[in-house]
Rosetta silent file (secondary structure, phi, psi, omega in degrees, C-alpha in Angstrom):
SEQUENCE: XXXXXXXXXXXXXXXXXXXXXXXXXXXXXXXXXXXXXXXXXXXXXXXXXXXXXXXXXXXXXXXXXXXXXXXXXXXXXXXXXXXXXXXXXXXXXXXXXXXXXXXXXXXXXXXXXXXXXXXXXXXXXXXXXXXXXXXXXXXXXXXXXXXXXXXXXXXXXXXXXXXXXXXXXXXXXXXXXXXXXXXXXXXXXXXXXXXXXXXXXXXXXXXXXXXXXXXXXXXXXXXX
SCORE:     score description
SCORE:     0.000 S_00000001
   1 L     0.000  -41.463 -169.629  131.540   99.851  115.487 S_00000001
   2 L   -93.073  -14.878  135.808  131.221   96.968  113.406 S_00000001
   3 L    -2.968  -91.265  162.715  132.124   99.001  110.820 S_00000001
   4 H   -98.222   18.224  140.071  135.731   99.497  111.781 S_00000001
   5 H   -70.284  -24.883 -168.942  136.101   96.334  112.758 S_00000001
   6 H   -88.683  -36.052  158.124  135.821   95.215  109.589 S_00000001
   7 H   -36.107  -65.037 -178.254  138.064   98.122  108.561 S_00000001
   8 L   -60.981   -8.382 -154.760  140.693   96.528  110.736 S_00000001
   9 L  -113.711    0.615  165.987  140.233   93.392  109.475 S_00000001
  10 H   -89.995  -48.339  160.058  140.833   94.298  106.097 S_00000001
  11 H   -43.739  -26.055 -172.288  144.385   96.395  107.469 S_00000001
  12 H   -97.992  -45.652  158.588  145.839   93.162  108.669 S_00000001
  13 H    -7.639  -61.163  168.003  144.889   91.821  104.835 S_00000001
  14 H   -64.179  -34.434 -176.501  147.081   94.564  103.629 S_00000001
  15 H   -75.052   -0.421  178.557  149.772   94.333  105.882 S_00000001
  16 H   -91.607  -29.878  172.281  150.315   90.614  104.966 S_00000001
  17 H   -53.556  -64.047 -138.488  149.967   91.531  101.125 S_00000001
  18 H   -86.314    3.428  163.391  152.889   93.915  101.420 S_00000001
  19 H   -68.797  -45.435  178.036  155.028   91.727  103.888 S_00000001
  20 H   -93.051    4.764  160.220  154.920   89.452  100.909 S_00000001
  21 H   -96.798  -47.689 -167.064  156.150   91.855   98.143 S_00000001
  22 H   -59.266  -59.215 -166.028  158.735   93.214  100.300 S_00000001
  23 H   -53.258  -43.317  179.845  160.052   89.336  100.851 S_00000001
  24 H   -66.534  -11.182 -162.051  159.479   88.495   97.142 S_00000001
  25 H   -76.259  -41.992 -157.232  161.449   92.018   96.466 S_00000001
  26 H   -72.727  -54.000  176.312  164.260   90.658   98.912 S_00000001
  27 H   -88.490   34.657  143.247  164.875   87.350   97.250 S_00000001
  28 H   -88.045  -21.645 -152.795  165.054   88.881   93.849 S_00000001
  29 H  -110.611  -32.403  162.553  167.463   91.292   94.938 S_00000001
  30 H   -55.506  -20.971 -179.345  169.368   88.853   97.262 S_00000001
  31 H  -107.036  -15.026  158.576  169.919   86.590   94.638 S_00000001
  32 H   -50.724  -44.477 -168.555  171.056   89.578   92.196 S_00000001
  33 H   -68.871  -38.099 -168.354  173.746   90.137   95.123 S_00000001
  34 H   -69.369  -54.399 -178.983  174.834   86.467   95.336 S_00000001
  35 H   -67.358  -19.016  135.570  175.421   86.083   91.770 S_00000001
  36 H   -41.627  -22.707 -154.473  176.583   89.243   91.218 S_00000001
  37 L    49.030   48.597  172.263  178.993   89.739   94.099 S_00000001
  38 L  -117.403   98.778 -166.493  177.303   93.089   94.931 S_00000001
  39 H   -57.117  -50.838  151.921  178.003   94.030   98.612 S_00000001
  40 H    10.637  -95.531 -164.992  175.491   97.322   97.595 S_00000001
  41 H   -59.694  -52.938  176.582  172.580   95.336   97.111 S_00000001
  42 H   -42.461  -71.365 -143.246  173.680   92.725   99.904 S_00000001
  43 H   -83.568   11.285  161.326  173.772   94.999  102.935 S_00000001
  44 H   -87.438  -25.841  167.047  170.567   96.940  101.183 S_00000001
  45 H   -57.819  -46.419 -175.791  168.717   93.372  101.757 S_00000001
  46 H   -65.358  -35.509  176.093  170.010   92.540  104.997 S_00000001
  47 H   -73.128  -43.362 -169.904  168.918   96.122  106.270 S_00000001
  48 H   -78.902  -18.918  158.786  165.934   96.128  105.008 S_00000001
  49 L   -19.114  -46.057 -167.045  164.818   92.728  106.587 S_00000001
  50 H   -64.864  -31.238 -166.037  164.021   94.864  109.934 S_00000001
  51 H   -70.685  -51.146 -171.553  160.975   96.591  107.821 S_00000001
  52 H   -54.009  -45.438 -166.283  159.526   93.072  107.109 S_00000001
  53 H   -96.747   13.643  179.649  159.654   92.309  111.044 S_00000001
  54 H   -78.890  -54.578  171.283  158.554   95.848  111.921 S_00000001
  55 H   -68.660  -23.136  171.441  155.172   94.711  109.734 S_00000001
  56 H   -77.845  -63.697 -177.134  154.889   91.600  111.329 S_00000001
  57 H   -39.838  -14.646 -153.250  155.096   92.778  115.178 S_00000001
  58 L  -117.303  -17.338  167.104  152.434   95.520  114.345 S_00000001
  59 H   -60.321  -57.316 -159.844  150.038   92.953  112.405 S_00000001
  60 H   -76.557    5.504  159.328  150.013   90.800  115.698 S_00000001
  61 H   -90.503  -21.800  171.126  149.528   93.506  117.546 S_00000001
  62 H   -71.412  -52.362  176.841  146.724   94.405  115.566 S_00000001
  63 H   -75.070  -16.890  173.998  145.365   90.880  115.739 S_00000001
  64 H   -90.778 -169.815   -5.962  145.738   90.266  119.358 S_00000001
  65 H  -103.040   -8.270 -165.448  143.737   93.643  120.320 S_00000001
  66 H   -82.284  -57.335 -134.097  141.243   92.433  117.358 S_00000001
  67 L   -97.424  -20.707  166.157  140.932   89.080  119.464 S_00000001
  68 L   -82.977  -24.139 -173.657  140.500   91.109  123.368 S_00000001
  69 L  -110.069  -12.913  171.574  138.210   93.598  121.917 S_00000001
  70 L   -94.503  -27.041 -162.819  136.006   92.001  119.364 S_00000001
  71 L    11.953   95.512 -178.885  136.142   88.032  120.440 S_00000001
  72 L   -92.731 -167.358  172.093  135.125   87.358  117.196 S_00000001
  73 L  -156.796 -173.847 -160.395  134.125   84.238  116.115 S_00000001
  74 L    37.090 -106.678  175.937  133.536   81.447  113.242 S_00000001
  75 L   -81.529  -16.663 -175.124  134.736   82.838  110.046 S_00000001
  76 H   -75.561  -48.930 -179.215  135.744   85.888  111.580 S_00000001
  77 H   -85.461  -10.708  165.744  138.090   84.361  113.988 S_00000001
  78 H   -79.618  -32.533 -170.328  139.583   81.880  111.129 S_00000001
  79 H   -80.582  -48.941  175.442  140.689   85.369  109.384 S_00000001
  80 H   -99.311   -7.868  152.708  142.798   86.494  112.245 S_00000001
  81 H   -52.499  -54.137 -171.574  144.332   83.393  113.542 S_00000001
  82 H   -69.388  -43.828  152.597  145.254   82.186  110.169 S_00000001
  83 H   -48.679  -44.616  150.418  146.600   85.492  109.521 S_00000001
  84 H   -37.286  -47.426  175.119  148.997   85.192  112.465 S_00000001
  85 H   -53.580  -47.094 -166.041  149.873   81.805  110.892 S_00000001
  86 H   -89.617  -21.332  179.099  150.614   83.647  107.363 S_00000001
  87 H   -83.954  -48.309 -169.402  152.957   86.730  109.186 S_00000001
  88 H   -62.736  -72.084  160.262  155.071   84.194  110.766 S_00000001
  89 H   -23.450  -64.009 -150.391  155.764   82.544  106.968 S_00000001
  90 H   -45.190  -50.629 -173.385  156.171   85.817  105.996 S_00000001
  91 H  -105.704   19.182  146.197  158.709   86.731  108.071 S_00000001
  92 H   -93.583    2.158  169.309  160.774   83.361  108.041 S_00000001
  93 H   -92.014  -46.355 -177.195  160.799   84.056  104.393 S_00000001
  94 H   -55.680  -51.067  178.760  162.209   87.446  104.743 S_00000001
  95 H   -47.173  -82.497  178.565  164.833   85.933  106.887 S_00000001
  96 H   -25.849  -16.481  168.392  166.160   83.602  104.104 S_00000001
  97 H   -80.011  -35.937  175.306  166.249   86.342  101.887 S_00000001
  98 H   -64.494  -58.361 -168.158  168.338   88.039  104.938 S_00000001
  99 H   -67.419  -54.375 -170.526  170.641   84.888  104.884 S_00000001
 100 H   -62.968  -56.105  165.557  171.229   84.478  100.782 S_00000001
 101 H   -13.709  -86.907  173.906  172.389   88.259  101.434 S_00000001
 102 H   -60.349  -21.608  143.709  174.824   87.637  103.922 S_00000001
 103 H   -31.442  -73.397  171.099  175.906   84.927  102.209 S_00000001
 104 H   -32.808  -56.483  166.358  176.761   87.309   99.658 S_00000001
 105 H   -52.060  -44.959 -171.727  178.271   89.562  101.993 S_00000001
 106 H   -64.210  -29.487 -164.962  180.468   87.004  103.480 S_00000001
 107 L  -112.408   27.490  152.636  182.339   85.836   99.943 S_00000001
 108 L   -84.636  113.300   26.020  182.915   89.699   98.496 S_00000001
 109 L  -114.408   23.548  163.142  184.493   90.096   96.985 S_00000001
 110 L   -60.964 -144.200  145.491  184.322   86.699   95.473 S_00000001
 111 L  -144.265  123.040  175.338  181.515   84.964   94.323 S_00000001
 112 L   -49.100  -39.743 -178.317  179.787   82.473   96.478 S_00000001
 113 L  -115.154  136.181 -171.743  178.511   80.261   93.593 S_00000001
 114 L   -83.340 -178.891 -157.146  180.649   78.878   90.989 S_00000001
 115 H   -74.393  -76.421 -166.775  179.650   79.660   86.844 S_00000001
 116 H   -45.428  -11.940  179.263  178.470   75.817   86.893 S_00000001
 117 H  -114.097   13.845 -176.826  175.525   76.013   89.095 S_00000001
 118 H   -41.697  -37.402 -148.413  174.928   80.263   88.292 S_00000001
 119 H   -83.656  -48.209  178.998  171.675   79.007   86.241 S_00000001
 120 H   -56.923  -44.920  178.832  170.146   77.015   88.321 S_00000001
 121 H   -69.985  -17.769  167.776  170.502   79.391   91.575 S_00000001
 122 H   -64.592  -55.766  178.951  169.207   82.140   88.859 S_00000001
 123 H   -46.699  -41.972 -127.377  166.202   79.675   88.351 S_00000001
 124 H  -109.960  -58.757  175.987  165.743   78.956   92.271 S_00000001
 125 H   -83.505  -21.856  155.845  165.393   82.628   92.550 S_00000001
 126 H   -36.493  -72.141 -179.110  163.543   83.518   89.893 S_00000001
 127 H   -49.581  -49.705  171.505  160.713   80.720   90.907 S_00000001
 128 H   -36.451  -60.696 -141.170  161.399   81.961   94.602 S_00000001
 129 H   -87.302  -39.498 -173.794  159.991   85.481   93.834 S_00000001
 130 H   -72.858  -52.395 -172.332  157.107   84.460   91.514 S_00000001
 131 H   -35.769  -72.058 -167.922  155.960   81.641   93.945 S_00000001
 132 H   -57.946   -6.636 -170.033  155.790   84.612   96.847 S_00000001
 133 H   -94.605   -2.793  146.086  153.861   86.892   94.297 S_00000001
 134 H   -41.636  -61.280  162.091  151.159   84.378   93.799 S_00000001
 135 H   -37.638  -84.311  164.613  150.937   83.861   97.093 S_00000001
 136 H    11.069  -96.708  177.280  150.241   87.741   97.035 S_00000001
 137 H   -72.103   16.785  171.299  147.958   87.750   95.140 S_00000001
 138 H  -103.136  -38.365  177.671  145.890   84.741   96.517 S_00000001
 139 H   -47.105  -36.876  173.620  145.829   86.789   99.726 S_00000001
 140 H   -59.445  -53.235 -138.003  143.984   89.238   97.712 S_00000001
 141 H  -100.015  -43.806 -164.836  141.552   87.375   95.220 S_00000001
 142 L    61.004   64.702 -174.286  141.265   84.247   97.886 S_00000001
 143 L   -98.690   89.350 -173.738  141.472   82.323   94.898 S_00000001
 144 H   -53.753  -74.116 -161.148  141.574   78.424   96.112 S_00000001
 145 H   -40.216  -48.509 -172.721  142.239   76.797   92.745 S_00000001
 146 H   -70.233  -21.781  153.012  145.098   79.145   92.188 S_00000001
 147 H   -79.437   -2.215  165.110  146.144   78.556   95.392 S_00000001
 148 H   -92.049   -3.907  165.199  146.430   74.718   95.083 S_00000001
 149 L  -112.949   19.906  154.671  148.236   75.454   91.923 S_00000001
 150 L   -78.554  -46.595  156.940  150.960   77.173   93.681 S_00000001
 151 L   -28.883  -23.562 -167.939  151.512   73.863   95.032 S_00000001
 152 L  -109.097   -4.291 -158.941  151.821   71.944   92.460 S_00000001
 153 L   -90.282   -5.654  177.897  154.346   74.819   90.773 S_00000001
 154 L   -70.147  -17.648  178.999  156.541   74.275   93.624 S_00000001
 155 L   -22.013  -76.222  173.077  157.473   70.783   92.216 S_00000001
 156 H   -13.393  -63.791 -165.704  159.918   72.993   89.911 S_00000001
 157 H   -66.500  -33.040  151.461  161.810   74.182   93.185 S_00000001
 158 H   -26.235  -75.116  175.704  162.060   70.943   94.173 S_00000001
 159 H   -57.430  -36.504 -167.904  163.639   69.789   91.131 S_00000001
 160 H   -68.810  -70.009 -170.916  166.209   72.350   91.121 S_00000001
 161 H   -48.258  -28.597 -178.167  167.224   71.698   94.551 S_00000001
 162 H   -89.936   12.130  152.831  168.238   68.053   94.045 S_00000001
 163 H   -68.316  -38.014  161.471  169.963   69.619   90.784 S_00000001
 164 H   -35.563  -96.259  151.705  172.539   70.861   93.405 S_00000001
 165 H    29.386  -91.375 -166.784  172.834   67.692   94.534 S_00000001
 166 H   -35.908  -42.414  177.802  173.665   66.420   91.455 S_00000001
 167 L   -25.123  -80.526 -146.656  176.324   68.907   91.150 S_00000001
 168 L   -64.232  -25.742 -167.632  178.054   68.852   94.449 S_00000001
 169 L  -110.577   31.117  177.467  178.130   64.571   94.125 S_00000001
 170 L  -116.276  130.439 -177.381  179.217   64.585   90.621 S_00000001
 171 L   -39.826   -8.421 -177.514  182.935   63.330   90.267 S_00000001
 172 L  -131.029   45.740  144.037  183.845   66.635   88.208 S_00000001
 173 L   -97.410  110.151  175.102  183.104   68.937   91.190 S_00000001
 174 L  -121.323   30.085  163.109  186.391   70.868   91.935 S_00000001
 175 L  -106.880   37.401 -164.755  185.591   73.797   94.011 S_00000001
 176 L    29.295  178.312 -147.790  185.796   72.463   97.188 S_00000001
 177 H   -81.360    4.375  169.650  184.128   71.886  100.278 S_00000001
 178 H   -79.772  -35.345  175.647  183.603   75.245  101.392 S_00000001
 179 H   -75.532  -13.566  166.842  181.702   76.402   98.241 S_00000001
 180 H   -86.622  -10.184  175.680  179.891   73.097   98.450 S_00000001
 181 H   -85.219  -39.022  168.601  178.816   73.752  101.929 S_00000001
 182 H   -61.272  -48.829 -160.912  177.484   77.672  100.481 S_00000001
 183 H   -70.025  -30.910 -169.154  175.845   75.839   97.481 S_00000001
 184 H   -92.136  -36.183  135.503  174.006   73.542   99.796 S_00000001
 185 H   -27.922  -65.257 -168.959  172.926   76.450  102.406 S_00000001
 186 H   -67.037  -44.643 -173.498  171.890   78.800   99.472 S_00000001
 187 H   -63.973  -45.517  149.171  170.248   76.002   97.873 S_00000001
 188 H   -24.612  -78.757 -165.730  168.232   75.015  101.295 S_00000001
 189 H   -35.076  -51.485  156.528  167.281   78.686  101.926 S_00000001
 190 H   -68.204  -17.730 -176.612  165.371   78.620   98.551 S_00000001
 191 H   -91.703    5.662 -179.810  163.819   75.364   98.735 S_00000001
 192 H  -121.760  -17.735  176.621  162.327   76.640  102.154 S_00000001
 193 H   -57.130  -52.413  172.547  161.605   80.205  101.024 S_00000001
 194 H   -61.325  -92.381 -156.529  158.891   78.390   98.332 S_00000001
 195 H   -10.601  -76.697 -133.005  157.859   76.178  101.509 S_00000001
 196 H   -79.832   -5.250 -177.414  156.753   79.147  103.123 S_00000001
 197 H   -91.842  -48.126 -159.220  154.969   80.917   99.700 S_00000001
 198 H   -90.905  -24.063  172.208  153.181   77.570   99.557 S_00000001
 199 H   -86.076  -36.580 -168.926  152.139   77.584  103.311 S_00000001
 200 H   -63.762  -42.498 -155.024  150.867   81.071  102.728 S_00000001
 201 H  -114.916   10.458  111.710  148.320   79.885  100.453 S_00000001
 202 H    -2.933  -66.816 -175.206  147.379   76.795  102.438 S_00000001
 203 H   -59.464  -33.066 -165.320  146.195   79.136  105.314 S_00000001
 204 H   -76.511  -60.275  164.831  144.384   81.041  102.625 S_00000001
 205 H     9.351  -64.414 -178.387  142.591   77.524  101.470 S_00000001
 206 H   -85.862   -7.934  170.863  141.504   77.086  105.198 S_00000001
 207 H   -97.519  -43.628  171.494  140.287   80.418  105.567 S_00000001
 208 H   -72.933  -35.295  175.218  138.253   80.332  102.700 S_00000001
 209 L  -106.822  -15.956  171.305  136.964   76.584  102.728 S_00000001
 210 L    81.444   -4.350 -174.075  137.214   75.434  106.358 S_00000001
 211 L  -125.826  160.134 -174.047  139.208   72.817  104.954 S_00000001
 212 L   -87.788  169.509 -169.093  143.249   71.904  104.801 S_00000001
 213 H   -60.476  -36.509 -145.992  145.082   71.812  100.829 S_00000001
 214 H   -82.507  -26.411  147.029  145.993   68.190  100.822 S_00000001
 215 H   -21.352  -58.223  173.546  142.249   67.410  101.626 S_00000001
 216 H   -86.523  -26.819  144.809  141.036   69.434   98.357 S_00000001
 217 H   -61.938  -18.178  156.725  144.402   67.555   96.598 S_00000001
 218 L  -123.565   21.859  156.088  142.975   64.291   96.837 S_00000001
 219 L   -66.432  134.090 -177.977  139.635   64.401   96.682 S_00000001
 220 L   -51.101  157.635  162.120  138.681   61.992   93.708 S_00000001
 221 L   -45.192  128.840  168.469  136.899   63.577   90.712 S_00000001
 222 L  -101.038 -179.681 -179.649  133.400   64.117   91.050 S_00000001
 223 L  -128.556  169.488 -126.734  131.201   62.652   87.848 S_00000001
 224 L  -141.074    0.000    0.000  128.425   63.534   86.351 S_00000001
């Protein structure tokens, strides 16, 4: 019995790993479509989005029947709440990957983002995808230190987004305000996608240590 409990409790592990490779999959390939203009690739993101919440409903269905038929407890019961907690990121990341799509979709056959900010929204997705595959793989290893140094790598994403900024409120910005309203949406979308890669490995923190990140980010040094 206690067996396959454990079995199950290791299934909702996996399904959260591959909820985040499909999402990192989506915003590399959603941000191929924006810069590209390839309606393809768009409407293969936006469709595929449904798969992402198809794995979430069937995790939490796994974890509530875990939590009527087991009532686990202590460490046991930190692993499937905080997994609920990590499917929910999961799948508000997969949306935003669903939105920089349809973005895409909406300005084909144009292109949504003009040639001066291409590099940066290339960066923003780039970072995006690696961020969630860390996150991955901290689900796996439940590797704190690596997960407090997704945290610090989001800084990058950060910077980039107020590099928009810079753009859209620099006096030699001519492409008006509808592509500055897409640039600042698209830009958003990514700067919340990393949010949610960086809350994934938060929860993992607290599942492994009992304790929250910014707790274990400012404890002083100890000495020797």
């Amino acid at each position: 019995m206690r067996e396959h409990y454990h079995e199950e409790l290791g299934s909702i592990t996996d399904g959260l790993v591959e909820m985040a490779n499909l999402v990192g999959s989506a915003i590399a390939r959603a941000t191929t479509a924006l810069l590209d203009a390839d309606l393809h690739l768009a409407e293969n993101v936006i469709s595929g989005d449904e798969k992402v919440d198809d794995l979430q409903r069937a995790l939490e269905e796994r974890a509530i029947t875990l939590l009527a038929r087991q009532q686990p407890v202590a460490t046991d019961l930190r692993v499937v709440v905080t997994s609920l907690r990590i499917s929910a990121d999961l799948e508000r990341s997969g949306d935003l990957a669903h939105h920089v799509a349809k973005l895409a979709r909406l300005r084909y056959p144009d292109h949504a983002i003009p040639r001066d900010l291409r590099r940066t929204i290339l960066e923003m997705g780039q970072l995006a995808q690696r961020l969630m595959a860390q996150a991955a793989e901290v689900l796996i290893t439940h590797d704190v230190d690596a997960a407090l140094q997704l945290e610090r790598d989001d800084d990058r994403m950060d910077e980039l987004h107020r590099t928009i900024f810079h753009h859209l409120l620099d006096d030699r910005w001519h492409h008006g305000v509808e592509t500055a309203v897409d640039a600042t949406l698209v830009g958003r979308y990514y700067e919340r996608f990393a949010d949610h890669a960086v809350a994934v490995a938060r929860h993992v923190v607290f599942l492994v240590t009992g304790q929250h990140a910014d707790d274990l980010l400012t404890e002083p040094p100890t000495t020797t």
